[in-house]
C-alpha positions in Angstrom: 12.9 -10.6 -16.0 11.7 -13.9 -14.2 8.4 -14.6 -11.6 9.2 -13.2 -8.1 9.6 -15.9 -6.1 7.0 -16.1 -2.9 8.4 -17.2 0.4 6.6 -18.2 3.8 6.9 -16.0 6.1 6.6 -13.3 3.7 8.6 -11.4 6.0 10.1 -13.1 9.1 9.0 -10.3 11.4 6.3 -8.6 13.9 3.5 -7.5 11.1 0.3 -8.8 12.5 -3.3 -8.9 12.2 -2.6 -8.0 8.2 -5.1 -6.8 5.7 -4.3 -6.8 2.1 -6.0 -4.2 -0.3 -5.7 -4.3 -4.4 -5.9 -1.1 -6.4 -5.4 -1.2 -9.9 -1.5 -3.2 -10.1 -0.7 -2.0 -6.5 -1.4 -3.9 -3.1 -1.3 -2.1 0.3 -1.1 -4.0 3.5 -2.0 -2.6 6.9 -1.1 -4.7 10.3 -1.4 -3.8 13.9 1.5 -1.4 15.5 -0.3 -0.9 19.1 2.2 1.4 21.3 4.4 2.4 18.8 4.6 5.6 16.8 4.1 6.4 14.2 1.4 3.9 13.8 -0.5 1.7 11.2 1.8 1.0 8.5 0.8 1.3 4.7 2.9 -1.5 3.4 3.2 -1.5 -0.6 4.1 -4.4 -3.3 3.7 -4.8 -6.7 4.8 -8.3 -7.0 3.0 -9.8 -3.4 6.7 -11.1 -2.8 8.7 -7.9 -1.7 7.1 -5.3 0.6 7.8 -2.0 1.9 6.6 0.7 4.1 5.1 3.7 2.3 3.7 5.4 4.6 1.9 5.5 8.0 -1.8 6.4 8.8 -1.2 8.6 11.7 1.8 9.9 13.7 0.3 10.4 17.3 -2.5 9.6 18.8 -3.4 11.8 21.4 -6.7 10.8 22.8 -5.7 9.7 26.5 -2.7 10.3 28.7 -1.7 6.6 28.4 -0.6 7.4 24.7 2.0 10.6 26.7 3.1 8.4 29.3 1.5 10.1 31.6 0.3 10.2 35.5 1.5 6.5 35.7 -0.7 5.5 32.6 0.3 3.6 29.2 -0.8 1.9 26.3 1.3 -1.5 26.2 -0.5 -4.3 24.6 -3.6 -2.3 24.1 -3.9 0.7 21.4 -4.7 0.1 17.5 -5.6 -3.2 16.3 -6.9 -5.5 13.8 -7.5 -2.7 10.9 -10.1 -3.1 7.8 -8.6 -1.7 5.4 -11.2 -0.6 2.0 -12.0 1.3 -1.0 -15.1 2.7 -2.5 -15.4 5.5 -4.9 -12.2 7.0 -4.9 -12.0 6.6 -1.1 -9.5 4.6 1.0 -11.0 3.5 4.5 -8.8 2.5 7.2 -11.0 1.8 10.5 -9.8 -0.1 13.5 -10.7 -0.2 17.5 -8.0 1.5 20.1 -9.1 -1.1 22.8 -7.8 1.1 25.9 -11.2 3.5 25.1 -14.6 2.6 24.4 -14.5 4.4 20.4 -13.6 3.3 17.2 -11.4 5.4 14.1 -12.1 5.7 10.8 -9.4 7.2 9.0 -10.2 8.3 5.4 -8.5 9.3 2.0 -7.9 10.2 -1.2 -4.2 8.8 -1.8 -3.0 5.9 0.0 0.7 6.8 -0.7 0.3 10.1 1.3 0.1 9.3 4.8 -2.2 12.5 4.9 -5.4 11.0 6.5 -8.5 12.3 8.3 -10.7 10.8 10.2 -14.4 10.1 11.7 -14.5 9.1 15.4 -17.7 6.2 16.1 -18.9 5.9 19.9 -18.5 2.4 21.0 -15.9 -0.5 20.6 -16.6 -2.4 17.6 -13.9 -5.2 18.4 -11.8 -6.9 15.4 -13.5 -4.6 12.7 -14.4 -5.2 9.3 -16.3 -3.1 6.8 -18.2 -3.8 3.4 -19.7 -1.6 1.0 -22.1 -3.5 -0.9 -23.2 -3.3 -4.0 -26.4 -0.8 -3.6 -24.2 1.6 -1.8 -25.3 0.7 1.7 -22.3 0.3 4.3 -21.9 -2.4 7.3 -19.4 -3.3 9.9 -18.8 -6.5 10.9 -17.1 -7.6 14.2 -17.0 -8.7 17.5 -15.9 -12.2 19.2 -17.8 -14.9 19.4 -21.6 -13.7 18.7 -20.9 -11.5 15.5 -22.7 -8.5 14.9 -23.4 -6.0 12.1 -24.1 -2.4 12.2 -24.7 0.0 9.2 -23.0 2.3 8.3 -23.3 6.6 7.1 -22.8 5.8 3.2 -19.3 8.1 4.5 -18.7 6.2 7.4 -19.0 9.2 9.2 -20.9 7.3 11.6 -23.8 4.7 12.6 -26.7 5.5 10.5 -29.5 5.8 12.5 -32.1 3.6 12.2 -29.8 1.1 9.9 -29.1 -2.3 10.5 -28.0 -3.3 14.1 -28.0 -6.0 15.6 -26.9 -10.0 16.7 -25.8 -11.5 13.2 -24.8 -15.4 14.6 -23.2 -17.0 17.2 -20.0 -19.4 16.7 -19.4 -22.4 18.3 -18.6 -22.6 21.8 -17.8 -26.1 22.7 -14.4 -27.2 22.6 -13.1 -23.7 21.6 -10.7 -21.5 23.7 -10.7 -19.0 21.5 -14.3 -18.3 19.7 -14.4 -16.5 16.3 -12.7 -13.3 16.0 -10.7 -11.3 13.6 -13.2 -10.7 10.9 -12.9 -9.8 7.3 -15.8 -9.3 5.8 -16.1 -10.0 1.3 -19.1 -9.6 -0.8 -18.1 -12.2 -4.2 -20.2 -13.5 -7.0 -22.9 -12.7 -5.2 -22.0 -14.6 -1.7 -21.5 -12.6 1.6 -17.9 -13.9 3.3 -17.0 -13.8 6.8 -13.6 -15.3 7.7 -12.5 -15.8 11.0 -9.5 -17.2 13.4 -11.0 -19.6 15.9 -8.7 -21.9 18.7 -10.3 -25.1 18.9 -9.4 -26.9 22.2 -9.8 -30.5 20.8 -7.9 -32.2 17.6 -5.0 -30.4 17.1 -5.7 -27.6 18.9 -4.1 -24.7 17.1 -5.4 -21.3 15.2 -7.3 -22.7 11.8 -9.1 -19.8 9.3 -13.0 -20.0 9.2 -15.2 -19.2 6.5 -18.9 -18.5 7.1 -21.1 -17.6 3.7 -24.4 -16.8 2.7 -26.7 -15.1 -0.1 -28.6 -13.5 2.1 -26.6 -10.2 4.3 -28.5 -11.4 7.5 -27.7 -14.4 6.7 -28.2 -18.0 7.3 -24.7 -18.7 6.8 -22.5 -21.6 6.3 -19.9 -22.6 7.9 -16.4 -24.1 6.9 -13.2 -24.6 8.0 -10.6 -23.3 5.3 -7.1 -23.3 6.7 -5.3 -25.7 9.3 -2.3 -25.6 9.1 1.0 -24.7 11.1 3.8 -24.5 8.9 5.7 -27.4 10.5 6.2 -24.9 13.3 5.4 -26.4 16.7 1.3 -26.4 16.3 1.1 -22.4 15.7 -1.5 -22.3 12.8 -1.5 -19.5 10.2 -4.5 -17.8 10.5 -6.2 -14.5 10.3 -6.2 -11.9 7.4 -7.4 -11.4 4.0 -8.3 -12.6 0.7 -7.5 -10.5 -2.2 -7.5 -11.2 -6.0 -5.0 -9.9 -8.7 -5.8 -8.1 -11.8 -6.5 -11.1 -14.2 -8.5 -13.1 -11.6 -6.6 -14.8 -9.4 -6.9 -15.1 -5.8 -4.7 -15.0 -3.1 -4.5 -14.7 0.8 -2.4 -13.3 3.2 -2.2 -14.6 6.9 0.0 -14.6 9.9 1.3 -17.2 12.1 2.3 -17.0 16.5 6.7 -17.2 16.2 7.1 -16.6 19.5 9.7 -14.1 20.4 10.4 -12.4 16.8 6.3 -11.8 16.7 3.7 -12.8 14.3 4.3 -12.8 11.1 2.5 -12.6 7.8 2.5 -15.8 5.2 1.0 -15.5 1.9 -1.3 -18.6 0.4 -3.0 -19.1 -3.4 -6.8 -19.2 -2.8 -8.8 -21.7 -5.3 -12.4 -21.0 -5.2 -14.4 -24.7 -5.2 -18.7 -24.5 -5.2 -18.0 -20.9 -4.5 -15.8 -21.8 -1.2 -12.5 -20.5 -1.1 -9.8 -23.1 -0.4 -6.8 -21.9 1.0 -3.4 -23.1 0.3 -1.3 -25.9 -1.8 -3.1 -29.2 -0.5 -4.5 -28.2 2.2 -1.3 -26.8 3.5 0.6 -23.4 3.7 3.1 -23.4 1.0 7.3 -22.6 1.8 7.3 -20.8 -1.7 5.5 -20.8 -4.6 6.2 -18.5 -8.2 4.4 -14.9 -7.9 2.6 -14.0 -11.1 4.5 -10.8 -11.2 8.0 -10.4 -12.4 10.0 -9.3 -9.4 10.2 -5.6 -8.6 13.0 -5.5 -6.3 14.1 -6.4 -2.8 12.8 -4.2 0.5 14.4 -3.7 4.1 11.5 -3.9 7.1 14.8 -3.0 9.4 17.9 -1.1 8.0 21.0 0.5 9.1 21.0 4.3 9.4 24.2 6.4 9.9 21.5 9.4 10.8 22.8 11.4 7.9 19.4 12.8 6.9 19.3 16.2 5.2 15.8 16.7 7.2 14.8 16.5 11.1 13.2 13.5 9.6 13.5 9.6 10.8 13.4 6.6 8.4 10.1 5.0 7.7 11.1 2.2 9.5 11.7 3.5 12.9 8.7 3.8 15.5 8.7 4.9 18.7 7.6 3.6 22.1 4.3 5.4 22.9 4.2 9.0 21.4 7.7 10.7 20.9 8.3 14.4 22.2 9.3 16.0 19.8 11.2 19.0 21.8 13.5 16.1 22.8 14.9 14.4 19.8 16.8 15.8 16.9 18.9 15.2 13.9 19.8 18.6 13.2 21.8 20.0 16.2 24.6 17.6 15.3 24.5 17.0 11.8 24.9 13.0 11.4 23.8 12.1 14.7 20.6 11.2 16.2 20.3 13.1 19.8 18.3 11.8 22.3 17.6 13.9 25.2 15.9 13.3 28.7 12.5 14.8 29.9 11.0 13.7 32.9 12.4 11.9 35.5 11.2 7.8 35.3 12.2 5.0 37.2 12.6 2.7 34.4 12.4 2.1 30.2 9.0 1.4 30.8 7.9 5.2 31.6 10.7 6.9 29.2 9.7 8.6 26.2 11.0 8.6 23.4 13.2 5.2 23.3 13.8 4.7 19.2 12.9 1.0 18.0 12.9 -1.5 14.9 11.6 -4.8 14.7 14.2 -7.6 14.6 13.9 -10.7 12.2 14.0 -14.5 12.2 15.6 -16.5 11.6 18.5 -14.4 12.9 19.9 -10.6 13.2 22.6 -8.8 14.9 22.0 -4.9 15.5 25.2 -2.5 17.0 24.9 0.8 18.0 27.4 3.5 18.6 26.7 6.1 20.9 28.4 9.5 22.4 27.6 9.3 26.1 29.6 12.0 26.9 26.6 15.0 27.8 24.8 11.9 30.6 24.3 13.6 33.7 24.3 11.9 36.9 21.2 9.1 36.9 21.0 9.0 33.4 20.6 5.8 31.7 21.2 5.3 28.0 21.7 2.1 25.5 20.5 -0.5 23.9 17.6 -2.7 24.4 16.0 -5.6 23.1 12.7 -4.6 24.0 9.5 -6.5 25.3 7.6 -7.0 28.4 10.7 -8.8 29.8 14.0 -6.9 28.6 16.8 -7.1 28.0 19.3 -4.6 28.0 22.8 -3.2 27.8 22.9 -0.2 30.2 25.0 3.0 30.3 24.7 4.6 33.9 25.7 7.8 34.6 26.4 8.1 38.6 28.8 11.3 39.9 31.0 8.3 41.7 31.9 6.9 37.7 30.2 5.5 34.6 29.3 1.5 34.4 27.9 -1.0 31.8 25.7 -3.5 32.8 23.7 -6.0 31.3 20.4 -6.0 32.5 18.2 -9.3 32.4 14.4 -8.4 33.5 15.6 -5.7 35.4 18.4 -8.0 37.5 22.3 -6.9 36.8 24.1 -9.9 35.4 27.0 -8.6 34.7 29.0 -4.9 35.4 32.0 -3.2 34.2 33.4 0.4 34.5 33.5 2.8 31.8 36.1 5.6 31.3 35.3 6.1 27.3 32.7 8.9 26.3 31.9 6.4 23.0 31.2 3.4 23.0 29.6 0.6 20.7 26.5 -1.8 21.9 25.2 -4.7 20.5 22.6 -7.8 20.5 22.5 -10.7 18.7 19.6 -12.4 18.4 18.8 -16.3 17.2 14.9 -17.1 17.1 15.7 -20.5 16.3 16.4 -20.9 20.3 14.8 -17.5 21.1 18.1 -16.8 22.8 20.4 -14.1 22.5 23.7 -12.4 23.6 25.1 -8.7 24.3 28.1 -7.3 23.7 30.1 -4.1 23.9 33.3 -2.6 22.2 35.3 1.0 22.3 36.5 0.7 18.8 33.5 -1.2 16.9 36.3 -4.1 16.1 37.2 -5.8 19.3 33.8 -7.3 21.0 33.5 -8.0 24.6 30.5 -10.3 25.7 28.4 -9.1 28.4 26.1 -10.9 30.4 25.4 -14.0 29.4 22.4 -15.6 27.0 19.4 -13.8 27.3 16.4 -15.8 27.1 13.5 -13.8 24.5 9.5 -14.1 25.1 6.2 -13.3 23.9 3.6 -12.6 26.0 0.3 -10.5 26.0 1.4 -7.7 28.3 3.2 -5.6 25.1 1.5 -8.3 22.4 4.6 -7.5 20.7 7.8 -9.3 19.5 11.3 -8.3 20.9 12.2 -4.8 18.9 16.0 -3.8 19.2 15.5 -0.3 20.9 17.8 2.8 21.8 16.8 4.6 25.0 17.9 7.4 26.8 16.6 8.3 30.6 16.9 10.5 33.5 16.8 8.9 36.9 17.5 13.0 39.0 17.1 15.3 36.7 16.5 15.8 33.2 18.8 17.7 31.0 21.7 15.3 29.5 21.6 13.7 26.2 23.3 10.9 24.2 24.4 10.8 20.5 23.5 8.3 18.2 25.9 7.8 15.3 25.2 5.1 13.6 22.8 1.7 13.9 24.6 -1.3 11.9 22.1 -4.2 11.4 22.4 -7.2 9.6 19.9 -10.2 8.8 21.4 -13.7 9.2 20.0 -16.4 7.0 
């Protein structure tokens, strides 16, 4: 078998704020999922150039109603983030900040693979986490933007240990810098203490660079040094923020992510050289397109796939998430064998209050998803269809009135273009090109014979969802709650 081959992105899709843990010949990546559930993704490889979703670190979370959709309240943009992810002593540690509440998670356990996890709850926000064990079984935390902190640690990370270590580490630079030091991963090598950072300088070329601060000593002094500027040749957007890892026979590598606009951020893998006990990220100072992997190849992974809903369990695919937590009393792939059926709840007044709307992540450079749906059980005010989802959406729209059925394409909430429906099935699709960020709807009644609705449809990114555009499948009740539609198939294709 020959060397996988490594290429940059990694995967050209929404997987940020990555951190990459070795165990024995396997790594595990965790990024940031915010809104969407089932959330925090254990990614797997044993190669570092294919990936694939193993498992997730929780289904729900439940702490608030802005997680339910409820009494007006939601999670968008806000929710997990920026995950440590660790090991120590037969224990995997996955600890990250939901920034909506002032509290901080520490899920903990045994096996990785399981997606069974527990977990400790800490009072206080410890912003952009990052946790070391050192070496004489003491525990710290690292994080915060800007003026970096440490706090130790319960040797279980059960909580703060009181009367431990807590307290102002160093402060980063502030002139010239938009966006200060954040994102912290936190190493202990040969004897060094690591911190690396993302910063956003405001002057020379004034993009995201990686930042390394080191020292001997825990409380430091540390030095400082920049290790990564670099954009990829893609318009100023540096790769930046995430982790160094090493592989079994020593050698070192790092995985970052990089600002694409409308698809997301998305993660790029880099060799690490270590120089007077600096690490030096990349292939001349630059992010690499590809390079060989020093593991034979171990097969090529999906991050979005078709599904025909044929499942033998009530159970979704690994790759589907769902916008804010699902109810569960409302979806099902057992009362129609080979169909996914979405019903309504409560009444909303748009796809930003409905639950359960179904998504997946598009890709770059381009993609193309259809669905076909069975509208026939929409009551009047129901709207059902397909979405490509953001802050700013668009849509194609199935609406159910009791004067006749239309389908519209919706951009940002404005009708750009109607037309009547007499079918009960019907096929939807988008077509996306992140070259141009643009994309274009249409519909069919046979799955042959396309119809273009609408127009191009101009994608973003922006902070309100921090999120890229995820093709999404919704079903709402505008009166009364009650209908349902049937999914029967999602057909997705990746164009190269």
């Amino acid at each position: 078998m020959s060397k996988a081959i490594i290429k940059n992105p990694i995967i050209f899709s929404d997987i940020p704020d990555v951190d990459v843990l070795r165990h024995g010949d396997n790594y595990y990546m965790v990024s940031t999922t915010m809104h969407v559930m089932p959330g925090c993704p254990i990614m797997k490889s044993t190669d570092l150039a294919n990936w694939y979703i193993q498992s997730y670190i929780y289904d729900k979370i439940e702490d608030n109603d802005g997680y339910e959709l409820k009494n007006g309240k939601y999670v968008y943009g806000r929710g997990q983030w920026a995950t440590s992810l660790r090991y120590n002593n037969g224990t995997f540690y996955a600890c990250f900040v939901c920034n909506d509440m002032n509290q901080t998670y520490i899920y903990h356990t045994k096996d990785i693979e399981s997606g069974d996890w527990d977990r400790f709850v800490l009072q206080g926000k410890f912003h952009d986490p990052s946790i070391l064990f050192d070496d004489d079984g003491r525990v710290f935390i690292f994080y915060n933007c800007g003026d970096v902190r440490i706090t130790e640690l319960k040797p279980d990370c059960s909580g703060v240990l009181e009367g431990g270590i807590d307290q102002f580490l160093f402060s980063t630079p502030k002139e010239n810098i938009g966006l200060r030091c954040e994102g912290c991963h936190a190493y202990k090598i040969n004897g060094y203490y690591y911190l690396i950072f993302i910063e956003w300088p405001t002057d020379g070329n004034g993009r995201r660079r990686e930042i390394c601060y080191r020292s001997k000593e825990l409380l430091g002094p540390y030095e400082r040094k920049i290790v990564m500027d670099d954009d990829l040749g893609y318009h100023n957007k540096g790769v930046a923020q995430g982790a160094i890892f090493d592989t079994p026979d020593g050698q070192w590598f790092s995985m970052l992510f990089q600002d694409h606009d409308a698809v997301g951020r998305i993660p790029c893998i880099l060799p690490v050289k270590w120089e007077d006990n600096w690490p030096v990220f990349g292939i001349d100072g630059k992010v690499p397109e590809s390079f060989e992997s020093p593991f034979e190849e171990s097969g090529k992974y999906d991050i979005v796939i078709s599904d025909d809903f044929n499942h033998n369990e009530n159970k979704l695919a690994l790759n589907w998430q769902w916008n804010h937590n699902p109810d569960n009393a409302l979806w099902s792939l057992s009362e129609r064998p080979g169909f996914m059926r979405l019903k309504t709840g409560k009444v909303v007044e748009s796809i930003f209050e409905a639950r359960n709307t179904l998504s997946q992540r598009t890709e770059g450079p381009r993609c193309r998803a259809a669905v076909k749906l069975d509208i026939s059980a929409m009551q009047a005010g129901d709207r059902a269809g397909l979405s490509l989802y953001c802050s700013e959406p668009g849509t194609l729209t199935v609406s159910r009135e009791t004067t006749g059925t239309t389908l519209s394409m919706t951009d940002r909430g404005a009708v750009m273009e109607a037309v009547p429906l007499e079918c009960e099935e019907l096929w939807l699709a988008a077509e996306c090109d992140f070259t141009t960020d643009t994309a274009r709807f249409s519909y069919s009644l046979d799955g042959e014979a396309w119809q273009p609705l609408g127009g191009d449809f101009h994608m973003i990114y922006n902070l309100v969802h921090f999120m890229g555009n995820r093709f999404a499948i919704f079903n709402y009740a505008t009166e009364a709650p009650g209908g349902w539609v049937d999914v029967d198939e999602f057909c997705y294709e990746r164009i190269d």
